[in-house]
C-alpha positions as CSV (number, residue, x, y, z in Angstrom):
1,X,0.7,22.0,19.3
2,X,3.7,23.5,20.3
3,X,6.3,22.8,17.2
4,X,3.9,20.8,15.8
5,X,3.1,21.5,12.0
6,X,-0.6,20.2,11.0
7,X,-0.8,19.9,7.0
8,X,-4.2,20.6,5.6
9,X,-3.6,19.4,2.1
10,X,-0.2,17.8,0.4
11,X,1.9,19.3,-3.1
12,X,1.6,16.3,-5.3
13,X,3.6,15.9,-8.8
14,X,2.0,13.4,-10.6
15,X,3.2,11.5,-13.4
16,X,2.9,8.0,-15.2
17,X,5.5,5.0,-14.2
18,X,5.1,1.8,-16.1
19,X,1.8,3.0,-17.5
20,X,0.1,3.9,-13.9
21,X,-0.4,7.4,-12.5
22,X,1.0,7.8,-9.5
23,X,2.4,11.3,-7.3
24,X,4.9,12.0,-4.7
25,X,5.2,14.7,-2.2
26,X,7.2,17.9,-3.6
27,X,8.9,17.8,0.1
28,X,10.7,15.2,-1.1
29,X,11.8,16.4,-4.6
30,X,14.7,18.2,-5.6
31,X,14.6,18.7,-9.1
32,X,13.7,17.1,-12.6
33,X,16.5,16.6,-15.4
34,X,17.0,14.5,-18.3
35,X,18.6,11.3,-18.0
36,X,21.1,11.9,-19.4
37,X,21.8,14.8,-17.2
38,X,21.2,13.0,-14.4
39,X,23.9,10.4,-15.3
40,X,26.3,13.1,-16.0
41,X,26.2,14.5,-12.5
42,X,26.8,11.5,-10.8
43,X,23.3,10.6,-9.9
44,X,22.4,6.9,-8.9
45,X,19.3,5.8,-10.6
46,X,16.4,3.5,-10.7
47,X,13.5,3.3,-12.6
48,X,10.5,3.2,-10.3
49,X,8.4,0.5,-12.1
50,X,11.3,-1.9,-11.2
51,X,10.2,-1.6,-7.6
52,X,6.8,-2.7,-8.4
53,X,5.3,-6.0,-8.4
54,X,2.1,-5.0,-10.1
55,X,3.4,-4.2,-13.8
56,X,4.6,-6.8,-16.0
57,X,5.7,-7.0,-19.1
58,X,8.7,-4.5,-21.0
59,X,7.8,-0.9,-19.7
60,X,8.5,2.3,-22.4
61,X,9.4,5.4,-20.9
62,X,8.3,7.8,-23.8
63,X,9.2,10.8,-21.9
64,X,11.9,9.7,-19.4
65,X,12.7,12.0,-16.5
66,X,14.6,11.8,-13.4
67,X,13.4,12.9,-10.0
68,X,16.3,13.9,-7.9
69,X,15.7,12.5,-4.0
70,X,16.4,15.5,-1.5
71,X,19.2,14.1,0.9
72,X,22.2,15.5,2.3
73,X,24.2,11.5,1.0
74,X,25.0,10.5,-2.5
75,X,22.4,12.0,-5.0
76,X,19.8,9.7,-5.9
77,X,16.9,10.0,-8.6
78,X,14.4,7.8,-9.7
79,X,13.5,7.8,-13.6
80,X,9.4,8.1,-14.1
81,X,7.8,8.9,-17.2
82,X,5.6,11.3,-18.4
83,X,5.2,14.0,-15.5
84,X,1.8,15.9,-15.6
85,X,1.6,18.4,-13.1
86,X,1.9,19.8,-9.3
87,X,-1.3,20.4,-7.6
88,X,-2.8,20.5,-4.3
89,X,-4.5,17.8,-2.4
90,X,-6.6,18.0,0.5
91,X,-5.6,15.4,3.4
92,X,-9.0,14.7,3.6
93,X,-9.5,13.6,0.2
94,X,-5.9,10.8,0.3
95,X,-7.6,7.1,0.8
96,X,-5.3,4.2,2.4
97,X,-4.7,1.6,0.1
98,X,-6.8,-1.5,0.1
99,X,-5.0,-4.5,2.1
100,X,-5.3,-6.6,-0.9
101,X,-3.6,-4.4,-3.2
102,X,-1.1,-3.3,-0.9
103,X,0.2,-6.7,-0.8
104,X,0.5,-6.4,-4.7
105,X,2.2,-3.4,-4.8
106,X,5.7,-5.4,-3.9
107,X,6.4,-1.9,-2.0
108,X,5.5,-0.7,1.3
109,X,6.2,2.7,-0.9
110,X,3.1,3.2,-2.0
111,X,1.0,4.5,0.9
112,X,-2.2,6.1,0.0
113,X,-4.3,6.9,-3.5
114,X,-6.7,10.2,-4.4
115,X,-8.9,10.2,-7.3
116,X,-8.1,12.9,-9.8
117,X,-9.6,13.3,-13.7
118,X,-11.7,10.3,-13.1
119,X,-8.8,7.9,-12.1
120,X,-7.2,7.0,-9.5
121,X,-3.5,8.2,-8.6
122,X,-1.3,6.3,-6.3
123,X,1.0,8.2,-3.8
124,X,4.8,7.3,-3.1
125,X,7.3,7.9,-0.4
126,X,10.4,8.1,-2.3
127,X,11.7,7.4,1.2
128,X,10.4,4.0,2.1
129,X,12.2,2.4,-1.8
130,X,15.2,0.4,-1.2
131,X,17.0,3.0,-3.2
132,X,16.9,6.2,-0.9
133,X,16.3,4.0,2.7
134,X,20.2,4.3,3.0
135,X,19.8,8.4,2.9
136,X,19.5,11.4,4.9
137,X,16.2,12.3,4.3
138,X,16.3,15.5,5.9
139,X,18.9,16.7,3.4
């Protein structure tokens, strides 16, 4: 496999967004900062629920924080809520989303889920949201 990296398990921070757990790959994190942090150094944000189709209603972020994107562009973060923890997860264990509720998620974003405390937590590539598919991802 020359230059070929084979991953045996992924670094997931998960967190709540619009009341549903969900993790993202720490490759593709930068940081976490207030919001009001995040506004003051320029950063363009979005709130992930927003990209969702499958929460309605008014969201409350109790404890707002912004993800900054890694990109070599403009500095982009997206505003979850309540982030839990980083842990490891095996390859194995990550199950592809069921057609049905892919098509519900409004987001070709969310790619794969992994059941953790008894619940299941859905996995994002920042990447693939309309708000970072204008960056460098290799930042």
């Amino acid at each position: 496999m020359d230059g070929e990296r084979i991953y045996e398990e992924l670094q997931l921070l998960t967190f709540t967004a619009g009341g549903v757990r969900m993790a993202a790959d720490m490759s593709q994190i930068a940081g976490m900062v207030e919001p009001e942090r995040a506004e003051a150094m320029g950063v363009r944000l979005s709130r992930l629920h927003e990209h969702m189709l499958f929460r309605e209603g008014p969201v409350i972020y109790s404890h707002p924080r912004v993800l900054l994107i890694k990109s070599s562009g403009a500095p982009s973060g997206i505003v979850i809520d309540q982030p839990e923890e980083i842990t490891s997860v095996p390859i194995g264990s990550i199950r592809p989303l069921p057609p049905l509720f892919a098509l519900c998620a409004g987001s070709k974003a969310v790619w794969g889920a992994v059941v953790r405390d008894g619940g299941v937590v859905l996995i994002i590539d920042f990447y693939k949201l309309p708000l970072t598919e204008d960056i460098n991802r290799r930042g």
